[in-house]
N, CA, C and O atoms as a CHARMM CRD file, in Angstrom:
* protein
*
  276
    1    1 UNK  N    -28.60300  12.57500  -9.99300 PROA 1      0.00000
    2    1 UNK  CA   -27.51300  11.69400  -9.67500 PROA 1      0.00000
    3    1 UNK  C    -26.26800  12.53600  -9.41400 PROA 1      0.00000
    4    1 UNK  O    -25.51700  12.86400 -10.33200 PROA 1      0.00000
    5    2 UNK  N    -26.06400  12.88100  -8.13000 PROA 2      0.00000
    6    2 UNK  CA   -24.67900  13.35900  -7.75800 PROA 2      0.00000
    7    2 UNK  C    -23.38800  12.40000  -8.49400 PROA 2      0.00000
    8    2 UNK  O    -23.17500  11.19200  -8.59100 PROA 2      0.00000
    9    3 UNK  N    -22.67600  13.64900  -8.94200 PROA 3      0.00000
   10    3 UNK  CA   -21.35700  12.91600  -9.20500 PROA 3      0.00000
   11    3 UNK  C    -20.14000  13.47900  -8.52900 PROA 3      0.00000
   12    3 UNK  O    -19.93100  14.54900  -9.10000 PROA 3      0.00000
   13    4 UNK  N    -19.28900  13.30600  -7.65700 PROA 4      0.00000
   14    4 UNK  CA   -18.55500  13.91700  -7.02300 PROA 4      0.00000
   15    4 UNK  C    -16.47500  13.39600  -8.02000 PROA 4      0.00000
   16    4 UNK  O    -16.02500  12.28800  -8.31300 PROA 4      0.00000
   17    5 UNK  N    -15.88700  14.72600  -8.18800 PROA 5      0.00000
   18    5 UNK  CA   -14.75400  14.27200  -8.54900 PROA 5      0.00000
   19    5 UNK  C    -13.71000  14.46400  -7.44100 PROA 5      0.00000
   20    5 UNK  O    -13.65200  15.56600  -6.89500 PROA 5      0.00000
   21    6 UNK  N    -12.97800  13.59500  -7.11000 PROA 6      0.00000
   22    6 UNK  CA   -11.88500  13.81300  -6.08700 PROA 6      0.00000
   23    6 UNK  C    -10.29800  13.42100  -6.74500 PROA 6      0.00000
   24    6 UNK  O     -9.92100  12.43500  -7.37700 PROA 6      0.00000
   25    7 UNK  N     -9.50500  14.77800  -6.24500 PROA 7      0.00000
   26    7 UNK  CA    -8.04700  14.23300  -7.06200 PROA 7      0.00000
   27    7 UNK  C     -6.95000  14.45700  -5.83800 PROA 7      0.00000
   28    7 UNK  O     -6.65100  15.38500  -5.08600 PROA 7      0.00000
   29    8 UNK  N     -6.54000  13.16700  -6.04200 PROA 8      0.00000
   30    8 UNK  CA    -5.38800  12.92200  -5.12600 PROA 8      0.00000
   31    8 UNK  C     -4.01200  12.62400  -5.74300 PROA 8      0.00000
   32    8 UNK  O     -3.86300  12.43800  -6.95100 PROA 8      0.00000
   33    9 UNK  N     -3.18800  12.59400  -5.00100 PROA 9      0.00000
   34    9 UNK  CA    -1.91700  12.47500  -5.15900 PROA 9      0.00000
   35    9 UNK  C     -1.99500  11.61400  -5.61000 PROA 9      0.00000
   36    9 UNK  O     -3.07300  11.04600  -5.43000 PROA 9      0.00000
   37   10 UNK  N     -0.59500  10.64200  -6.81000 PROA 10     0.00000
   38   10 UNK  CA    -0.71100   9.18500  -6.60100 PROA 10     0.00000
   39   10 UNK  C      0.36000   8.62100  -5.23600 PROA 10     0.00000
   40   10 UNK  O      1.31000   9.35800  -4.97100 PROA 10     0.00000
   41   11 UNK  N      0.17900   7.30400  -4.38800 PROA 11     0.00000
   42   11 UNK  CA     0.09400   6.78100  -3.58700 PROA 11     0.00000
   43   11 UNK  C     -0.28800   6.24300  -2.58700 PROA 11     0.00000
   44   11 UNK  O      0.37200   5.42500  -1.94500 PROA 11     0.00000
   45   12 UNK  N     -1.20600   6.56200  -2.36700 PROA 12     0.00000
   46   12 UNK  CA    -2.08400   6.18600  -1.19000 PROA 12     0.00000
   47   12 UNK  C     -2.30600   4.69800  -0.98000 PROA 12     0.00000
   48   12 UNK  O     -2.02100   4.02400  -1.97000 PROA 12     0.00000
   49   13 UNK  N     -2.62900   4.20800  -0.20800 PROA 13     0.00000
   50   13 UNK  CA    -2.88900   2.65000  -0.49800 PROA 13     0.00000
   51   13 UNK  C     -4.19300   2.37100  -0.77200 PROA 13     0.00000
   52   13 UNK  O     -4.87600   3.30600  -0.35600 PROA 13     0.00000
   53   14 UNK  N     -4.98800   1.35900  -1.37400 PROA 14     0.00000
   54   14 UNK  CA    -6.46400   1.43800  -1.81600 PROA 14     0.00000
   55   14 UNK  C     -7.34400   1.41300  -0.82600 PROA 14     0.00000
   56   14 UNK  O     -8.42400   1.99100  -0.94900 PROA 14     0.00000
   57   15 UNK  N     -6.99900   0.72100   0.33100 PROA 15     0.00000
   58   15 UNK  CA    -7.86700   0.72100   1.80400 PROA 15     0.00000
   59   15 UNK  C     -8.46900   2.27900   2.02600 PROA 15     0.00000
   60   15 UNK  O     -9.64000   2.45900   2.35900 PROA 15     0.00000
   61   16 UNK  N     -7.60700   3.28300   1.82000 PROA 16     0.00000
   62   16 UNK  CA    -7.40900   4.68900   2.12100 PROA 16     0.00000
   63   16 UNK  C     -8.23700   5.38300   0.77900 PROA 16     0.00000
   64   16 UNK  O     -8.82200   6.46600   0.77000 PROA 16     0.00000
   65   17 UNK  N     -8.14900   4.79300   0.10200 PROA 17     0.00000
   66   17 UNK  CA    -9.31700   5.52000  -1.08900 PROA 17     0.00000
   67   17 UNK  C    -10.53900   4.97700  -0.77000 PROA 17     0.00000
   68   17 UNK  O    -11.47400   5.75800  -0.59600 PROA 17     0.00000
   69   18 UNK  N    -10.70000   3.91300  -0.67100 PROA 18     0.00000
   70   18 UNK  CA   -12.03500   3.03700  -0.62800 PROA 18     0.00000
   71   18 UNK  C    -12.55000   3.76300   0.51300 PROA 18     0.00000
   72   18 UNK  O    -13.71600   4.15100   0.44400 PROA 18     0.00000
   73   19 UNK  N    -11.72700   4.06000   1.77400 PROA 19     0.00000
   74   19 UNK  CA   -12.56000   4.55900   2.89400 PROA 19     0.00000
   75   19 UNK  C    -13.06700   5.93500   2.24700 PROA 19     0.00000
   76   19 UNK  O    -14.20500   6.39800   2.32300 PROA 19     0.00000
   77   20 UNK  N    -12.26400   6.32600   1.77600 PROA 20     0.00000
   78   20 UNK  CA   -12.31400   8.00600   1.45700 PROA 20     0.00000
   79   20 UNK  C    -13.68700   8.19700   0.81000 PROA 20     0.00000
   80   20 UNK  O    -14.50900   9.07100   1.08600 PROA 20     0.00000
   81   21 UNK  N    -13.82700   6.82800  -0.47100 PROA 21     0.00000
   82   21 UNK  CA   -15.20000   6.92600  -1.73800 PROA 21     0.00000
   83   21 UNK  C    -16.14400   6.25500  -0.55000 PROA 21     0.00000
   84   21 UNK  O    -17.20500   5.76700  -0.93900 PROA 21     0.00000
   85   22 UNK  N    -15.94700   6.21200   0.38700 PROA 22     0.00000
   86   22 UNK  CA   -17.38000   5.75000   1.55700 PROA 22     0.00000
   87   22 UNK  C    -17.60800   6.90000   2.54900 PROA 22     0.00000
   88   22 UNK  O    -18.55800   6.70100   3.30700 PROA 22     0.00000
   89   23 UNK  N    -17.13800   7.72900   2.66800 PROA 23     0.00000
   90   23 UNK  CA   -16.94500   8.65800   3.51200 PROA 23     0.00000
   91   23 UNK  C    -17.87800  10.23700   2.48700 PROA 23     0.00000
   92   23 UNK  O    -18.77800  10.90800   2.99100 PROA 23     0.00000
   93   24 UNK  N    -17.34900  10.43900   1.14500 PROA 24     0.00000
   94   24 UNK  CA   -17.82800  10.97600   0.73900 PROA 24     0.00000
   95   24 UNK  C    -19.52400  10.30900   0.00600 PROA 24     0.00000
   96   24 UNK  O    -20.58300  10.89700  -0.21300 PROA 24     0.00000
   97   25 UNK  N    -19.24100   9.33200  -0.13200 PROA 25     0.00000
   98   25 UNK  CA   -20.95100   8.70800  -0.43900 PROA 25     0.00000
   99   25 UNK  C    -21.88100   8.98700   1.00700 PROA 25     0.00000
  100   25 UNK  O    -23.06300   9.33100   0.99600 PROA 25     0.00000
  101   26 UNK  N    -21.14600   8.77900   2.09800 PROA 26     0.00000
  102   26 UNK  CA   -21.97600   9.16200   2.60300 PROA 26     0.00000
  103   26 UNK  C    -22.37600  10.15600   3.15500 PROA 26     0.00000
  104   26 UNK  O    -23.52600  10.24400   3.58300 PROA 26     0.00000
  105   27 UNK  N    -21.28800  11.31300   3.27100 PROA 27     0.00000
  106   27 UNK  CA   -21.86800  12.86600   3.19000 PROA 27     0.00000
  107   27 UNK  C    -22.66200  13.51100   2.11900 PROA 27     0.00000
  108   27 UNK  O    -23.35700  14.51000   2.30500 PROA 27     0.00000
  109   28 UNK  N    -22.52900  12.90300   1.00100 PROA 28     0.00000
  110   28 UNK  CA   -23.74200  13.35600   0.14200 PROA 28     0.00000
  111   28 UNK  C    -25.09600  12.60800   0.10600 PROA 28     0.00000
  112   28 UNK  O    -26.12900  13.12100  -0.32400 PROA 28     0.00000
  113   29 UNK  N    -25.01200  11.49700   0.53600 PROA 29     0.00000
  114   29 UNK  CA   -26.35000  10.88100   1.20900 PROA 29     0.00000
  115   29 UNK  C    -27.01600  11.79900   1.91700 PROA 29     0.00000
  116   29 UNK  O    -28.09700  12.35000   1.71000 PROA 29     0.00000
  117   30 UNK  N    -26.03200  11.91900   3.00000 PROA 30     0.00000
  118   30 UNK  CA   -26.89500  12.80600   4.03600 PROA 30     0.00000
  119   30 UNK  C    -27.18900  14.00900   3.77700 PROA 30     0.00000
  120   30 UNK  O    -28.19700  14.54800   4.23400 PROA 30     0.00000
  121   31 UNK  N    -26.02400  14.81300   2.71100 PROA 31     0.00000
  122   31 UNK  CA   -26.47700  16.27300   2.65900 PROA 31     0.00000
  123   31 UNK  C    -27.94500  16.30800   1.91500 PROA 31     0.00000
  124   31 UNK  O    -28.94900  16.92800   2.26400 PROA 31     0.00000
  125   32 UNK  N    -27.69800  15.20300   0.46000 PROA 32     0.00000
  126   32 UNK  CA   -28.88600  15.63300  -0.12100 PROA 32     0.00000
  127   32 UNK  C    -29.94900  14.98600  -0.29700 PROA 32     0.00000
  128   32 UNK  O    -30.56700  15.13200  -1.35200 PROA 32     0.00000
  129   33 UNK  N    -30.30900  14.30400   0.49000 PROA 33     0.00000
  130   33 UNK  CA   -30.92900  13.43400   0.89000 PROA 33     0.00000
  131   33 UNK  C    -31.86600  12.17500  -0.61900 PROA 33     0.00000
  132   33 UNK  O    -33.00000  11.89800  -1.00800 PROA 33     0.00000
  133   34 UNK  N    -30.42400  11.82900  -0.93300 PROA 34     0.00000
  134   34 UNK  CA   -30.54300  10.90300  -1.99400 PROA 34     0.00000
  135   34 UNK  C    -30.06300   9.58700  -1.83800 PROA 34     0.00000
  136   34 UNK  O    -29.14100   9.45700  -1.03400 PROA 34     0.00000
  137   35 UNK  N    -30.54700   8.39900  -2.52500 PROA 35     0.00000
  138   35 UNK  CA   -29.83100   7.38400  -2.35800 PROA 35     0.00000
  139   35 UNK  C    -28.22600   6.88700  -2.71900 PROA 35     0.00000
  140   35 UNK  O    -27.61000   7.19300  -3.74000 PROA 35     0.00000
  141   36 UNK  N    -27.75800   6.08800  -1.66300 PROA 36     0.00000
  142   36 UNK  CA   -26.52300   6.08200  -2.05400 PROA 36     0.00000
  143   36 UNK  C    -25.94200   5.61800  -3.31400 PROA 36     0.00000
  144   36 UNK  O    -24.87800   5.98400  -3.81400 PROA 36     0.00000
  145   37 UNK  N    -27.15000   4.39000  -3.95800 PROA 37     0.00000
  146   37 UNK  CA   -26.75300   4.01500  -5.62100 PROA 37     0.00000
  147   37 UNK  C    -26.63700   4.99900  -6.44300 PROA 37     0.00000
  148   37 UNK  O    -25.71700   4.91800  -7.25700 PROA 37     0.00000
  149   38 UNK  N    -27.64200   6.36600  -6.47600 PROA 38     0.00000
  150   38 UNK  CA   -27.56400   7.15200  -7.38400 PROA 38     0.00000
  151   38 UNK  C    -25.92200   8.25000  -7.34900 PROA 38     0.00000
  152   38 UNK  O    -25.62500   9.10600  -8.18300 PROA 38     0.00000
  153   39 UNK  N    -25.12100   7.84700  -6.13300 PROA 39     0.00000
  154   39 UNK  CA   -23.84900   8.99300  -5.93400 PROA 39     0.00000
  155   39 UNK  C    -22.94800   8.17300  -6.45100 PROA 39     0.00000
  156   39 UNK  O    -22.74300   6.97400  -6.26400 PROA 39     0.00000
  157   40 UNK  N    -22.40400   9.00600  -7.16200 PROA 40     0.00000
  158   40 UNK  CA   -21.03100   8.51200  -8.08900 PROA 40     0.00000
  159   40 UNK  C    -20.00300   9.35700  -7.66000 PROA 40     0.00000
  160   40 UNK  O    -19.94900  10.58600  -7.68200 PROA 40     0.00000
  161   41 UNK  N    -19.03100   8.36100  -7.18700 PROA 41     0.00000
  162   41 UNK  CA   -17.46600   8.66200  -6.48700 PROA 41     0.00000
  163   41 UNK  C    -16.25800   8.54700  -7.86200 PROA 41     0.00000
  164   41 UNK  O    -15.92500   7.38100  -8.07200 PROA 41     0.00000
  165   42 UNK  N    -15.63300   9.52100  -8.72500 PROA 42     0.00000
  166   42 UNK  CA   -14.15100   9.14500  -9.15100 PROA 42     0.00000
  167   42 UNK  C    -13.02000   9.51600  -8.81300 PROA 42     0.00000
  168   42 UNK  O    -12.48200  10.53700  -9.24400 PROA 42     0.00000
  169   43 UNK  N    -12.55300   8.77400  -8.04700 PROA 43     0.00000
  170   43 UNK  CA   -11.04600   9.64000  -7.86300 PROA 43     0.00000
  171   43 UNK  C    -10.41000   9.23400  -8.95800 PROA 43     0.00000
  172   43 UNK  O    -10.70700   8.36800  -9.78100 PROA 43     0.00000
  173   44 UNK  N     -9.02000  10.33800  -8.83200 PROA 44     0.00000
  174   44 UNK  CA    -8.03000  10.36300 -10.00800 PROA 44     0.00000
  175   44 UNK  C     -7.49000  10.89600  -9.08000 PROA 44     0.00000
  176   44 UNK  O     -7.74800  11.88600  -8.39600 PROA 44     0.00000
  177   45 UNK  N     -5.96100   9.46100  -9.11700 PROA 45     0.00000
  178   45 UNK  CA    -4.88200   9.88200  -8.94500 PROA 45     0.00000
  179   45 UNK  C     -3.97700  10.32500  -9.73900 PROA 45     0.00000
  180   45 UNK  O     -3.90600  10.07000 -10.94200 PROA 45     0.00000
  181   46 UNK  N     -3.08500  11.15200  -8.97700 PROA 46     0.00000
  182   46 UNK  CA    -2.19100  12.37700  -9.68800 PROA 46     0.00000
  183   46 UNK  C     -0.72600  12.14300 -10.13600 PROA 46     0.00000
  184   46 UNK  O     -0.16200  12.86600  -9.31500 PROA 46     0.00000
  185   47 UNK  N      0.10500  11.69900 -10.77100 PROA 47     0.00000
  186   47 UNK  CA     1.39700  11.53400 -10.53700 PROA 47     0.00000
  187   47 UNK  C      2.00800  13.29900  -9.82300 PROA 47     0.00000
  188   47 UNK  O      1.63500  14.44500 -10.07400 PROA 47     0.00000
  189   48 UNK  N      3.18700  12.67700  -8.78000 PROA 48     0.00000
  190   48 UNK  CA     3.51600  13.89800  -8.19900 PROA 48     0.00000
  191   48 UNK  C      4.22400  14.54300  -9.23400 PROA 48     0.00000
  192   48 UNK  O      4.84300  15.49400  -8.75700 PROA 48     0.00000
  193   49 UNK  N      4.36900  14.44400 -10.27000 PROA 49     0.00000
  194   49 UNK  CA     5.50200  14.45500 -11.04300 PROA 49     0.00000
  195   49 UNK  C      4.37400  15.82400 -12.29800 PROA 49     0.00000
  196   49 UNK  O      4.89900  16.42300 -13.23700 PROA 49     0.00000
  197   50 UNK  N      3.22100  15.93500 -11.99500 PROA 50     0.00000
  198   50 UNK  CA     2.34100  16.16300 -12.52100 PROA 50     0.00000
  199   50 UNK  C      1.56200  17.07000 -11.73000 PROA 50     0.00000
  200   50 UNK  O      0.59600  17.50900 -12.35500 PROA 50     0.00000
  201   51 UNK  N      1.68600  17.54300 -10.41000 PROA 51     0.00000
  202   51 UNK  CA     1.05200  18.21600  -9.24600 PROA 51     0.00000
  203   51 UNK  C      1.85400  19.67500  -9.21200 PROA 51     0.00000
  204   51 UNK  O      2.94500  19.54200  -9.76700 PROA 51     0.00000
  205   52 UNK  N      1.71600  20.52600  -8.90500 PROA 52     0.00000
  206   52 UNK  CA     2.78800  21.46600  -8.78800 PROA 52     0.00000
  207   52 UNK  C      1.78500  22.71500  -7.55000 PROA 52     0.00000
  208   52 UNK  O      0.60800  23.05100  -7.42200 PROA 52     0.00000
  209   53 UNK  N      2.99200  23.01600  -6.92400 PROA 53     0.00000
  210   53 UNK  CA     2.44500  24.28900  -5.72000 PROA 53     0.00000
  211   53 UNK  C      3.42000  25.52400  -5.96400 PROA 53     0.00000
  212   53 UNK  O      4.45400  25.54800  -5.29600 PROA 53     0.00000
  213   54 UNK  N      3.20300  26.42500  -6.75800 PROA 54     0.00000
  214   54 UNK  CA     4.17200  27.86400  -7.09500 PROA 54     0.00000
  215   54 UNK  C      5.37100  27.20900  -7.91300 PROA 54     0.00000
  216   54 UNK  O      6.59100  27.27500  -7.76000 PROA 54     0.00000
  217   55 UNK  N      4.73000  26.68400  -8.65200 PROA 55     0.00000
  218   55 UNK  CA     6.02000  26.22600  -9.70900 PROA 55     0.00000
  219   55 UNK  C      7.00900  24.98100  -9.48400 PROA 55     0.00000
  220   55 UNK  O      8.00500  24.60500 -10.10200 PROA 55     0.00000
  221   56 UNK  N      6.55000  24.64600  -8.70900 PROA 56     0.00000
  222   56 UNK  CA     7.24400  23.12200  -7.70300 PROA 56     0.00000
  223   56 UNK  C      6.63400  22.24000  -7.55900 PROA 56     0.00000
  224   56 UNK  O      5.84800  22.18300  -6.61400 PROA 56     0.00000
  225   57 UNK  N      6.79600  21.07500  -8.57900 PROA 57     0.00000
  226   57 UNK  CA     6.10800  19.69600  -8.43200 PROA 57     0.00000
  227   57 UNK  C      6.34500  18.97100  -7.35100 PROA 57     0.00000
  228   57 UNK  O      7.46100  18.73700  -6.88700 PROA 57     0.00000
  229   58 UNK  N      5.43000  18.64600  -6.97800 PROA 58     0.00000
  230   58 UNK  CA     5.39400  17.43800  -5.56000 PROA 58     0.00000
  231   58 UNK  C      6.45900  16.77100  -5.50500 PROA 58     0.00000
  232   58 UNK  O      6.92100  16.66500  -4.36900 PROA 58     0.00000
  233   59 UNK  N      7.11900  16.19300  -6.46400 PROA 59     0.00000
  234   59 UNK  CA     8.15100  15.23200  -6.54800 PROA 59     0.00000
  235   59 UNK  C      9.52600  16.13600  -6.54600 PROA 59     0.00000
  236   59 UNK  O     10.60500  15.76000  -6.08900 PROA 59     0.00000
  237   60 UNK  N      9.26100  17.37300  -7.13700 PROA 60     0.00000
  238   60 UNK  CA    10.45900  18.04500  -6.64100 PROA 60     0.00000
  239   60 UNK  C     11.15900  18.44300  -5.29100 PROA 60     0.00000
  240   60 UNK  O     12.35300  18.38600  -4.99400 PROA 60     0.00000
  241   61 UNK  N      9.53300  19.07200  -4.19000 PROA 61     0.00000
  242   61 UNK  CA    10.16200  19.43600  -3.09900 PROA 61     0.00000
  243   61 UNK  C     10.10600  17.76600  -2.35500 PROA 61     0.00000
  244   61 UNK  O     10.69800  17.85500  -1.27900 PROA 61     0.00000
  245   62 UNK  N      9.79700  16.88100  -2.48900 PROA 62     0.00000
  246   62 UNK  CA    10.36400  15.83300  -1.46200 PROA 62     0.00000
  247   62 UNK  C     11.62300  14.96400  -2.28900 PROA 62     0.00000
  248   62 UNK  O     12.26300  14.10800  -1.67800 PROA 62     0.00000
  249   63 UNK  N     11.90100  15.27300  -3.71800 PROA 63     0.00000
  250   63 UNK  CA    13.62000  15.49200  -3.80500 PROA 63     0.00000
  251   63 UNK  C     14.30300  16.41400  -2.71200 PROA 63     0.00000
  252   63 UNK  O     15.13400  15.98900  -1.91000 PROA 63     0.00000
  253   64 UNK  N     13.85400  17.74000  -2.77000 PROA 64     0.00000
  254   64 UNK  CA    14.86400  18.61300  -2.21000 PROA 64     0.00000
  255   64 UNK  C     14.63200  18.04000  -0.33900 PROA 64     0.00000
  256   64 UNK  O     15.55100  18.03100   0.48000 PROA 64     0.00000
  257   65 UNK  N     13.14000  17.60400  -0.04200 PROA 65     0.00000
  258   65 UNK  CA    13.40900  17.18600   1.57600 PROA 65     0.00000
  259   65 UNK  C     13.70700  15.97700   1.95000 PROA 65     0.00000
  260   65 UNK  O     13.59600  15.46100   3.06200 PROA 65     0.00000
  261   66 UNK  N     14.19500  15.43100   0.70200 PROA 66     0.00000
  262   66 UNK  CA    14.85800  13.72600   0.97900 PROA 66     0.00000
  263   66 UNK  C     13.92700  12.92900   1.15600 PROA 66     0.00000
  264   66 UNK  O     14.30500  11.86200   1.64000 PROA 66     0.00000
  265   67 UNK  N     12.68400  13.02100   0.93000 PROA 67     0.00000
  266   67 UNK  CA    11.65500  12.25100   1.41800 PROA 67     0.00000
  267   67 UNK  C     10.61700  12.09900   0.51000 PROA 67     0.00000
  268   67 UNK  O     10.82600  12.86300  -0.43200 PROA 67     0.00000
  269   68 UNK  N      9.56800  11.44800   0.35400 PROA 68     0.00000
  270   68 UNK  CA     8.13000  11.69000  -0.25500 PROA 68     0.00000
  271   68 UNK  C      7.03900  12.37200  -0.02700 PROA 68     0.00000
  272   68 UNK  O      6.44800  12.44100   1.05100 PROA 68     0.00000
  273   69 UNK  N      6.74300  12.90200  -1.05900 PROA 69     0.00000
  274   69 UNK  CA     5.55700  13.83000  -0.93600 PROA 69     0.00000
  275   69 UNK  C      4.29100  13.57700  -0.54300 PROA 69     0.00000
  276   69 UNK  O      3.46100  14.48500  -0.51100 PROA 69     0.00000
């Protein structure tokens, strides 16, 4: 039973995860040629506040670019 973990940012809208946990069910269908009941999808979303790239949380640099991360 494949279990695949995926971690994303938080925000996304759920349409955009749901495609995402169908997209990866079905590349591991196909890679390993197993059924799709047995593949287990979890994402975990991330608070940006909780993400960091060289010491800089997500939520910091889209403070500093006025925008969201």
């Amino acid at each position: 039973m494949p279990q695949i973990a995926v971690q994303l940012r938080h925000g996304r809208d759920p349409q955009s995860v749901r495609t995402l946990i169908s997209a990866v069910t079905t590349a591991v269908v196909e890679s390993l040629s197993v059924p799709a009941e047995t593949v287990r999808v979890i994402v975990t979303e991330i608070p940006t506040t909780h993400w960091a790239n060289g010491d800089v949380t997500l939520a910091e640099k889209a403070q500093r670019a006025g925008g969201q991360a």
